[in-house]
TORKOL-4160 file (C-alpha; in steps of 0.2 Angstrom, whole numbers, padded with zeros to 4 digits, m for minus):
295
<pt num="1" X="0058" Y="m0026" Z="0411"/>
<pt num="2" X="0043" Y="m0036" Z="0407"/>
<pt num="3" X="0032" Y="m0020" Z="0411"/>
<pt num="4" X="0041" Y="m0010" Z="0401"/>
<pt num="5" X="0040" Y="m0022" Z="0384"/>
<pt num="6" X="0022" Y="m0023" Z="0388"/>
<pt num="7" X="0021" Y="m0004" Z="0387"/>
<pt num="8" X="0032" Y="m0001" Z="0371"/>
<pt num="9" X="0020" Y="m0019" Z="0363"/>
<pt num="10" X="0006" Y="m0008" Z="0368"/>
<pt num="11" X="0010" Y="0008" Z="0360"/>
<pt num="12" X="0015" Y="m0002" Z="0344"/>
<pt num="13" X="m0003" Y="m0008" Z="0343"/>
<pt num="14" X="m0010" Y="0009" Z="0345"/>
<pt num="15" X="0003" Y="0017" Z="0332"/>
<pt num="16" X="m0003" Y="0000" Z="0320"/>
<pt num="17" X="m0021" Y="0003" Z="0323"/>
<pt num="18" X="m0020" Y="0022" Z="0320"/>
<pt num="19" X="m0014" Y="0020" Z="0304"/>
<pt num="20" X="m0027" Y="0007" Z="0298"/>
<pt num="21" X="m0039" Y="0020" Z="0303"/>
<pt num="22" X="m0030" Y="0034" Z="0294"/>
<pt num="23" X="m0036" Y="0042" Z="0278"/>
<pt num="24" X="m0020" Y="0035" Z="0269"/>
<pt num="25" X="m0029" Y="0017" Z="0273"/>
<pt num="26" X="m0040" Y="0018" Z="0259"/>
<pt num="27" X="m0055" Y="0008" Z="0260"/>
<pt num="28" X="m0063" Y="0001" Z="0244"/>
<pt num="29" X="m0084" Y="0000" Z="0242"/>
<pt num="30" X="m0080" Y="m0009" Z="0224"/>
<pt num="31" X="m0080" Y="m0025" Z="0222"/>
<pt num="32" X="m0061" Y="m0028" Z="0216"/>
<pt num="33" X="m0066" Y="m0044" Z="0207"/>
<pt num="34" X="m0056" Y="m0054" Z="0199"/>
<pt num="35" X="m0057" Y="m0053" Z="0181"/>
<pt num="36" X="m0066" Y="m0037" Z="0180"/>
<pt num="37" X="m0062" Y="m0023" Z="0170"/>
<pt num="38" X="m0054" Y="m0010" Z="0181"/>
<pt num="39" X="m0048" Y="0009" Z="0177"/>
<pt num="40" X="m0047" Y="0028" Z="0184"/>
<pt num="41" X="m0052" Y="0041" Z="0182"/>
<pt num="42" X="m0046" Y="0061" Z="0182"/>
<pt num="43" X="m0054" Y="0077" Z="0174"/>
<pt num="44" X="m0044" Y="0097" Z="0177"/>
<pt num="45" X="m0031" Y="0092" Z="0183"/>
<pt num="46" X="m0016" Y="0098" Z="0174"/>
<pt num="47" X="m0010" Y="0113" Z="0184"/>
<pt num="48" X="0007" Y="0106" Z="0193"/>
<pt num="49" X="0000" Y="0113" Z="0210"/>
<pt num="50" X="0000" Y="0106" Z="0227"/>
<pt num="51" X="m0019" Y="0100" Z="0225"/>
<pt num="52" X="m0014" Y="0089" Z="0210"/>
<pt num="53" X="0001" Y="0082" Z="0217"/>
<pt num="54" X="m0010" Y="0077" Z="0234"/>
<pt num="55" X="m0025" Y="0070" Z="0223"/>
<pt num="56" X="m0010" Y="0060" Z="0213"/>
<pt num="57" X="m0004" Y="0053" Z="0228"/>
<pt num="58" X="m0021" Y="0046" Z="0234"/>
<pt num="59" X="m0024" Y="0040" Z="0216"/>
<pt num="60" X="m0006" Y="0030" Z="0217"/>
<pt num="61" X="m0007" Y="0022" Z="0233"/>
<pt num="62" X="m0023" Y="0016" Z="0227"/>
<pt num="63" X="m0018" Y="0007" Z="0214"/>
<pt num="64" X="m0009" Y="m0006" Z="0226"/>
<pt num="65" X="m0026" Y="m0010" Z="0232"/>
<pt num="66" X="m0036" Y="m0010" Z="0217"/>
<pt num="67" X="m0026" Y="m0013" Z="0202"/>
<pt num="68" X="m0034" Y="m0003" Z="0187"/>
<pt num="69" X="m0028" Y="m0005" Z="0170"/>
<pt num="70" X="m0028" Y="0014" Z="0163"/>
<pt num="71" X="m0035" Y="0032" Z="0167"/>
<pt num="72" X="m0046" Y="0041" Z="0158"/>
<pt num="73" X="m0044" Y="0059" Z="0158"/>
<pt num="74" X="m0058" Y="0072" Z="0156"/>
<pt num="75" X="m0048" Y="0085" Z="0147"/>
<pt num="76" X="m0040" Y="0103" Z="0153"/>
<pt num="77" X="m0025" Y="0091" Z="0155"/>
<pt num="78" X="m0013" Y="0105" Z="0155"/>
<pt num="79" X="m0018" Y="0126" Z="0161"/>
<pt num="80" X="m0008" Y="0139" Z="0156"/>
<pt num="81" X="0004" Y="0132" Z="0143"/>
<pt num="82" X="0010" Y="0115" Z="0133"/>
<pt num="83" X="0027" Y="0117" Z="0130"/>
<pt num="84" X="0040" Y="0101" Z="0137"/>
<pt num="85" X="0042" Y="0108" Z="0154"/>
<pt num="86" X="0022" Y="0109" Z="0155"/>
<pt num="87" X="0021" Y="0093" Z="0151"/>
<pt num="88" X="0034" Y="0087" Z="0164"/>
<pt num="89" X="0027" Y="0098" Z="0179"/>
<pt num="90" X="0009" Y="0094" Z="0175"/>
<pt num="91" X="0007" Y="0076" Z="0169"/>
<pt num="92" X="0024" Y="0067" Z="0170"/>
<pt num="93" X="0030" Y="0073" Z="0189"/>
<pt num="94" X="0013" Y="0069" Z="0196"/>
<pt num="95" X="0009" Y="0052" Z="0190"/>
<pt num="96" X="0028" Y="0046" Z="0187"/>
<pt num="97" X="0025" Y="0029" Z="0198"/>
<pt num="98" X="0011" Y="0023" Z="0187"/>
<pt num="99" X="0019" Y="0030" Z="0170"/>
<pt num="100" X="0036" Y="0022" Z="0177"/>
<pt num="101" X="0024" Y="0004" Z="0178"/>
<pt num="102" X="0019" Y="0005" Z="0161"/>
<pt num="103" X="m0001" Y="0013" Z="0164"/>
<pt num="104" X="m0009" Y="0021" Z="0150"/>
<pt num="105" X="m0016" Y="0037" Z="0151"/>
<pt num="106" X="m0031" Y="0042" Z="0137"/>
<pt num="107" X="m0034" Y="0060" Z="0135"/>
<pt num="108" X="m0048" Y="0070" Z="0128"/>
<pt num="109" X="m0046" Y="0090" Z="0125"/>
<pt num="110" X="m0052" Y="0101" Z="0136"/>
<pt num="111" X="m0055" Y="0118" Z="0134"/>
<pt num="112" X="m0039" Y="0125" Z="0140"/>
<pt num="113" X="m0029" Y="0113" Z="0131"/>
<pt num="114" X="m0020" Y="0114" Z="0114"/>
<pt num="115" X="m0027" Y="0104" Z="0102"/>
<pt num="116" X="m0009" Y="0099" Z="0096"/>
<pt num="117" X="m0008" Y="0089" Z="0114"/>
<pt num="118" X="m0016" Y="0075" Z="0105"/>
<pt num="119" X="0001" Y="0071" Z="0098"/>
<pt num="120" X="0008" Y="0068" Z="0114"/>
<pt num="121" X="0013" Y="0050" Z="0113"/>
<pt num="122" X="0008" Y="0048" Z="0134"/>
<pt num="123" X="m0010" Y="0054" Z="0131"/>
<pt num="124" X="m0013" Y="0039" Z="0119"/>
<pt num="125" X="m0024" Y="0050" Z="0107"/>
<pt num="126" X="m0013" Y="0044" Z="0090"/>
<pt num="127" X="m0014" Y="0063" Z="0084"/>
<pt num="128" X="m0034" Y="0062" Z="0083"/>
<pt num="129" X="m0046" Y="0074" Z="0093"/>
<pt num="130" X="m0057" Y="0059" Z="0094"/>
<pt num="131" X="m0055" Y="0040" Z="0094"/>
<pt num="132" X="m0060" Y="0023" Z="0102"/>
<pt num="133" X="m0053" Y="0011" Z="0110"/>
<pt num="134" X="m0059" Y="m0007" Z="0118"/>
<pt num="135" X="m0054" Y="m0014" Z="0134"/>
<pt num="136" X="m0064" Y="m0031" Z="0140"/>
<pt num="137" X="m0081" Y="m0031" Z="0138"/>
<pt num="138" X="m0082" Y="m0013" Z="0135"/>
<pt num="139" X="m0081" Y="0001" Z="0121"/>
<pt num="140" X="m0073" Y="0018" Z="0126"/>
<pt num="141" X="m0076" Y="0033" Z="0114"/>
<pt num="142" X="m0064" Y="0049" Z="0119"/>
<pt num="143" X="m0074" Y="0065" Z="0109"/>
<pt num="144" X="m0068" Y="0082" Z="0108"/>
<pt num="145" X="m0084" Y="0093" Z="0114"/>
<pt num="146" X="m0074" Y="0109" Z="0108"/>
<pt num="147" X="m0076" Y="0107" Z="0092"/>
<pt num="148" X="m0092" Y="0098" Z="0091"/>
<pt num="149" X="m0094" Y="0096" Z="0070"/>
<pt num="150" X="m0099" Y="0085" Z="0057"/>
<pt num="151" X="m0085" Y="0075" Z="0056"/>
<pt num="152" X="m0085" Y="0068" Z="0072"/>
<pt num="153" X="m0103" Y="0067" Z="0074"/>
<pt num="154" X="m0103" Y="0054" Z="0057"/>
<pt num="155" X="m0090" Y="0044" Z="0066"/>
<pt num="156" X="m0097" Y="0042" Z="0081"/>
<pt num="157" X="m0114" Y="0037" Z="0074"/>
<pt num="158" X="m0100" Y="0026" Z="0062"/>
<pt num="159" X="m0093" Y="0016" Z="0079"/>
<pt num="160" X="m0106" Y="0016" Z="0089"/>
<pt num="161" X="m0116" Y="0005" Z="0077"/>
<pt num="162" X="m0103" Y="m0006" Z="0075"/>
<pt num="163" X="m0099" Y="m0009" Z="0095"/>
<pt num="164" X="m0106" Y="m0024" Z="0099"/>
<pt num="165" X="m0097" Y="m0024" Z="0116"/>
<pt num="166" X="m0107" Y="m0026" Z="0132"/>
<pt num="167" X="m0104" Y="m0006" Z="0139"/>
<pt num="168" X="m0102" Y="0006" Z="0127"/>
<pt num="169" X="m0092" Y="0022" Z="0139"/>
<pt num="170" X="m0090" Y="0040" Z="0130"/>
<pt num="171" X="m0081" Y="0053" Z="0141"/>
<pt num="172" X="m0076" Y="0071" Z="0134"/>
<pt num="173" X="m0074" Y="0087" Z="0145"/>
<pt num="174" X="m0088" Y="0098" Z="0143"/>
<pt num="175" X="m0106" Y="0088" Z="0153"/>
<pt num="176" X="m0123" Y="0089" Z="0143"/>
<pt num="177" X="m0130" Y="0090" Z="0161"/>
<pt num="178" X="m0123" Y="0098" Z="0177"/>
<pt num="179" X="m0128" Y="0109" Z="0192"/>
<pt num="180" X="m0115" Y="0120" Z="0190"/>
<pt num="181" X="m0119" Y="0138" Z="0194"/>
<pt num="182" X="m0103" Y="0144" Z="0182"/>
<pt num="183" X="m0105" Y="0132" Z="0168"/>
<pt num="184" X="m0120" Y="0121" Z="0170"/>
<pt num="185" X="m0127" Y="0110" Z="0157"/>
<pt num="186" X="m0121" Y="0113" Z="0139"/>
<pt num="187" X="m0136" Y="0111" Z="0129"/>
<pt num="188" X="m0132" Y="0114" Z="0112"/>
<pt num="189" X="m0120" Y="0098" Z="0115"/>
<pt num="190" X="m0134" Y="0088" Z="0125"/>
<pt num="191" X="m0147" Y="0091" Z="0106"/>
<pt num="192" X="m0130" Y="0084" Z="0095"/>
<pt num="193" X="m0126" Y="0069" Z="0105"/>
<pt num="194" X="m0141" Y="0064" Z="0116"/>
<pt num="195" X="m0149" Y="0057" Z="0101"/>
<pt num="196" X="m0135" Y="0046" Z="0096"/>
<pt num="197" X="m0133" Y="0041" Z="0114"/>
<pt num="198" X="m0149" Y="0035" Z="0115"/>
<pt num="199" X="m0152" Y="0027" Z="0096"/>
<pt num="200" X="m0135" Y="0017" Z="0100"/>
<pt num="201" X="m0135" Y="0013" Z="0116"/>
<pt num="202" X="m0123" Y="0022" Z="0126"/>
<pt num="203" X="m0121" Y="0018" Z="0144"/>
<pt num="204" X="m0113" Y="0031" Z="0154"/>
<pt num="205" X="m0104" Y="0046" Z="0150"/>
<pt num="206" X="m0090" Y="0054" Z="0162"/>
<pt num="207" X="m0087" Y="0073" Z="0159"/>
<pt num="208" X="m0076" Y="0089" Z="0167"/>
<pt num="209" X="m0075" Y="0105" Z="0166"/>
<pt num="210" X="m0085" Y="0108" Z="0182"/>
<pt num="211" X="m0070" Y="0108" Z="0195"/>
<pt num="212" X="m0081" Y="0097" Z="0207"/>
<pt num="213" X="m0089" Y="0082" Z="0208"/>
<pt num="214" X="m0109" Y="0076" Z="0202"/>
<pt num="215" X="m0118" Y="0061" Z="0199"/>
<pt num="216" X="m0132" Y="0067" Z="0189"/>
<pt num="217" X="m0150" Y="0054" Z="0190"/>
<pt num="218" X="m0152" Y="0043" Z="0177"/>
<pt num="219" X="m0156" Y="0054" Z="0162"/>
<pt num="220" X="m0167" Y="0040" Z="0149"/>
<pt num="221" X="m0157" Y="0025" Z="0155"/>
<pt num="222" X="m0138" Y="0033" Z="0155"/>
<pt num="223" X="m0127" Y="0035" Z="0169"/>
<pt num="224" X="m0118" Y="0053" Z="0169"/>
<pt num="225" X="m0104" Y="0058" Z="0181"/>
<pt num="226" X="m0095" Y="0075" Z="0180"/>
<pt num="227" X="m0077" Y="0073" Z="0188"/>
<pt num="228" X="m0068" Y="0090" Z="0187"/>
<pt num="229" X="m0059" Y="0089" Z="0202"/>
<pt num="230" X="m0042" Y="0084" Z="0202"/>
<pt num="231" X="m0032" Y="0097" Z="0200"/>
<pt num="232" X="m0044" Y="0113" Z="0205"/>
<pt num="233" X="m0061" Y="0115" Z="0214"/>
<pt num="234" X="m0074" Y="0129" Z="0214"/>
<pt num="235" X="m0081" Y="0127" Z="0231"/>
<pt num="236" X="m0100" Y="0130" Z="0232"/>
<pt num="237" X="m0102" Y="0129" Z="0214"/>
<pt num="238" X="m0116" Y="0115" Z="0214"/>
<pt num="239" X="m0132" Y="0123" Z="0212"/>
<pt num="240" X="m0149" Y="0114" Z="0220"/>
<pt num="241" X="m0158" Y="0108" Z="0205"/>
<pt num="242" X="m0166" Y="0090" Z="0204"/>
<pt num="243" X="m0154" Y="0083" Z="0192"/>
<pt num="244" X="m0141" Y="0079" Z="0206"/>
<pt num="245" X="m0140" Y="0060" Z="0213"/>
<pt num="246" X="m0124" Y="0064" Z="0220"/>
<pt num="247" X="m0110" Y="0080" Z="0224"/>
<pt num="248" X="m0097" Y="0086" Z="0230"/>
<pt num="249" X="m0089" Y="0103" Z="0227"/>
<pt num="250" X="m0079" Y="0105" Z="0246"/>
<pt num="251" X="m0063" Y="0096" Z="0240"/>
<pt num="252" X="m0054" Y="0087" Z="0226"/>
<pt num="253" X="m0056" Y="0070" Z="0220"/>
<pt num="254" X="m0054" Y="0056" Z="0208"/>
<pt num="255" X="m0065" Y="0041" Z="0201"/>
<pt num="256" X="m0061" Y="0023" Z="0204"/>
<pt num="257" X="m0071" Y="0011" Z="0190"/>
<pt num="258" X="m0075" Y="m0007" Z="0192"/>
<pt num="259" X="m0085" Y="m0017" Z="0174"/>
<pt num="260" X="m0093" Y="m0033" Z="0177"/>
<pt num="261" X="m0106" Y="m0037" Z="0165"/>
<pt num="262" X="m0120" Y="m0032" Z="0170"/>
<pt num="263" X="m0116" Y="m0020" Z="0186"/>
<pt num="264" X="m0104" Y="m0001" Z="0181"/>
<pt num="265" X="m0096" Y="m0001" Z="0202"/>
<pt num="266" X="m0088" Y="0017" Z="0207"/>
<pt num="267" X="m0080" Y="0025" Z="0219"/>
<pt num="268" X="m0076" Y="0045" Z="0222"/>
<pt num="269" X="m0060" Y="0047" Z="0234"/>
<pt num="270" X="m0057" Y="0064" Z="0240"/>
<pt num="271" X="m0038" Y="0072" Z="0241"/>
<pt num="272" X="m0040" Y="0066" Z="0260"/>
<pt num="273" X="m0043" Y="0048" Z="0257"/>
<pt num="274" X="m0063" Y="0051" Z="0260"/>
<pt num="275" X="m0075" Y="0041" Z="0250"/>
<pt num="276" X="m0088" Y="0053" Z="0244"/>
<pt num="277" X="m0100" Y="0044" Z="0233"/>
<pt num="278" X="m0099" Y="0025" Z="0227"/>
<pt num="279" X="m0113" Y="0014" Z="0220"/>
<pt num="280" X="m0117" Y="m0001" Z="0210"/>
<pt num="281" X="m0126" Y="0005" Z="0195"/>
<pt num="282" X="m0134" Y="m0009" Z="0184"/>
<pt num="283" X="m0134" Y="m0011" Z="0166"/>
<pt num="284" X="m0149" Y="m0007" Z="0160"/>
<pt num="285" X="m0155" Y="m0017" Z="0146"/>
<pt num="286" X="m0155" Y="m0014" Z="0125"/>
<pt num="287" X="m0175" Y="m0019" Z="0127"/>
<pt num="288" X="m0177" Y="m0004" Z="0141"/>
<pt num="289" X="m0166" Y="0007" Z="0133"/>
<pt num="290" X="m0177" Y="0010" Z="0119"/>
<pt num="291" X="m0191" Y="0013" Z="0130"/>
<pt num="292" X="m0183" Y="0025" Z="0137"/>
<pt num="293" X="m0179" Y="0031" Z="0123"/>
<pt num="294" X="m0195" Y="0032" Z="0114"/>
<pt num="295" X="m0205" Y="0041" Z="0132"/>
C-alpha cells in the first residue's frame, strides 16, 4: 500500500516537473518590476487562422505572469476584408480574454487594412490615421506609413517637440530598415522620418510588414524592431546583410515590453513558448543623441 502511494507520489512529481519545463511555462528574461511601464506587442496578425489563434494563446497566458497595460499593433490587423464578421474572426475571437479584462489595443494601418478601421472603437485610433498617446514615462506616436504626406509629417514634428517625456516610441507598419528579401527597407520613408527622429529624439521604433522577426543594430542612437509575425511568416525571408542584431523568420511571435527610466527590456516569444531574442537596451542620452545625429 505504502509502495503503491510512493509510486503514484512519484509520478505526480514527474507529471509537476514536466509541465514546469514545458513551453506553456513561459519563462520571463525581463525584469517584471514593479512600477514599470509594461505592454505587448503584435504586427500581421489579423487573419483568423490557426497560427493567430496559437500566438494569441501564448500572448494571453502570458499576461498572468507579466501583466502589461496594452498592445500595440503594427498594422495589417485584418486580411482579406473588414466587415463585422472580420472583425469578430480576426480581432475579437482571438484576444477575447484580454478584451473581456478591459486591455486596450492601439492600432496603426497596415497596408492591407482599410483605412475606415480607424473608426473601430477597440483599436483606439478615435477616427485618425495618426495620433499619440502617453503612458508613464513614455510618449507613443501611432503613424500611418501608407500614406506618408504633409499633414502628418507637420504633426509629428508638431508633438514631438512638445513630448517632454522620458522615451519617445513610434511604431507604424511599414520598417525604414529591414533584411527582408521581399520588402526590405523602405527608403523613401526612412528620408521623411529619419530626420525628425533624429532632430527630436526618438527612441525606438517597432515596425511590420515583414512576417518575421528583426532586431536591427542601433542606427544613430535608435532602437528598431520589425515584429511581423503574429498571424503569418515567410520563412527564410531574412536576408544576411549587416544591419541584423537579432532574427527570426522559422516561426511566429510576439514582443513582450518592459520601460524603466533609463533601460527599454524585451522579450520575443515564439507560438511555442520559445524565447527568441531578449535584451536590455539602455536609453541613450539627449547629449549623445545629437552626436550621433550630427556624425
Amino acid at each position: 500500500m505504502h509502495l503503491h502511494v510512493s509510486h503514484r507520489l512519484i509520478a505526480s512529481f514527474v507529471l509537476f516537473a514536466a509541465a514546469l519545463a514545458a513551453p506553456g511555462a513561459q519563462d520571463l528574461t525581463v525584469p517584471n518590476a514593479k512600477g514599470s511601464l509594461k505592454f505587448a506587442i503584435i504586427g500581421d496578425s489579423g487573419t483568423g487562422e490557426s497560427p493567430q489563434f496559437k500566438v494569441a494563446e501564448k500572448l494571453i497566458a502570458v499576461h498572468d505572469r507579466f501583466p502589461y497595460e496594452f498592445v500595440l499593433m503594427m498594422g495589417d490587423n485584418l486580411y482579406g476584408g473588414s466587415k463585422e464578421k472580420d472583425f469578430q474572426k480576426k480581432f475579437e475571437t482571438p484576444y477575447k480574454p484580454l478584451l473581456d479584462s478591459g486591455m486596450k489595443f492601439y492600432a496603426s494601418l497596415g497596408n492591407h487594412d482599410n483605412p475606415n478601421e480607424r473608426y473601430y472603437k477597440m483599436f483606439n485610433m478615435s477616427g485618425e490615421r495618426f495620433y499619440t498617446f502617453k503612458k508613464g514615462n513614455a510618449r507613443f506616436f501611432a503613424l500611418d506609413s501608407n500614406y506618408m504626406d504633409k499633414p502628418q509629417l507637420e504633426w509629428l514634428q508638431k508633438e514631438l517637440a512638445a513630448s517632454g517625456s522620458d522615451w519617445k516610441i513610434c511604431f507604424f507598419h511599414h520598417p525604414l530598415y529591414s533584411s527582408g528579401g521581399t520588402h526590405g527597407s523602405d527608403m523613401q520613408l526612412r528620408e521623411q522620418l529619419e530626420p525628425l527622429f533624429l532632430k527630436y529624439g526618438v527612441d525606438a521604433v517597432f515596425s511590420g510588414h515583414e512576417h518575421f522577426y528583426e532586431r536591427i543594430k542601433p542606427q544613430k542612437g535608435i532602437y528598431y524592431f520589425i515584429s511581423g509575425g503574429a498571424g503569418k511568416v515567410r520563412k527564410g525571408d531574412v536576408e544576411n546583410t549587416n544591419l541584423t542584431a537579432k532574427a527570426f523568420d522559422t516561426g511566429y511571435h510576439f514582443m513582450i515590453v518592459e520601460l524603466t527610466k533609463d533601460t527599454l527590456n524585451f522579450q520575443v516569444i515564439s507560438d511555442k513558448g520559445q524565447t527568441v531574442d531578449s535584451g536590455a537596451l539602455p536609453r541613450v542620452s539627449d547629449v549623445d543623441k545629437k552626436k550621433l545625429a550630427s556624425s
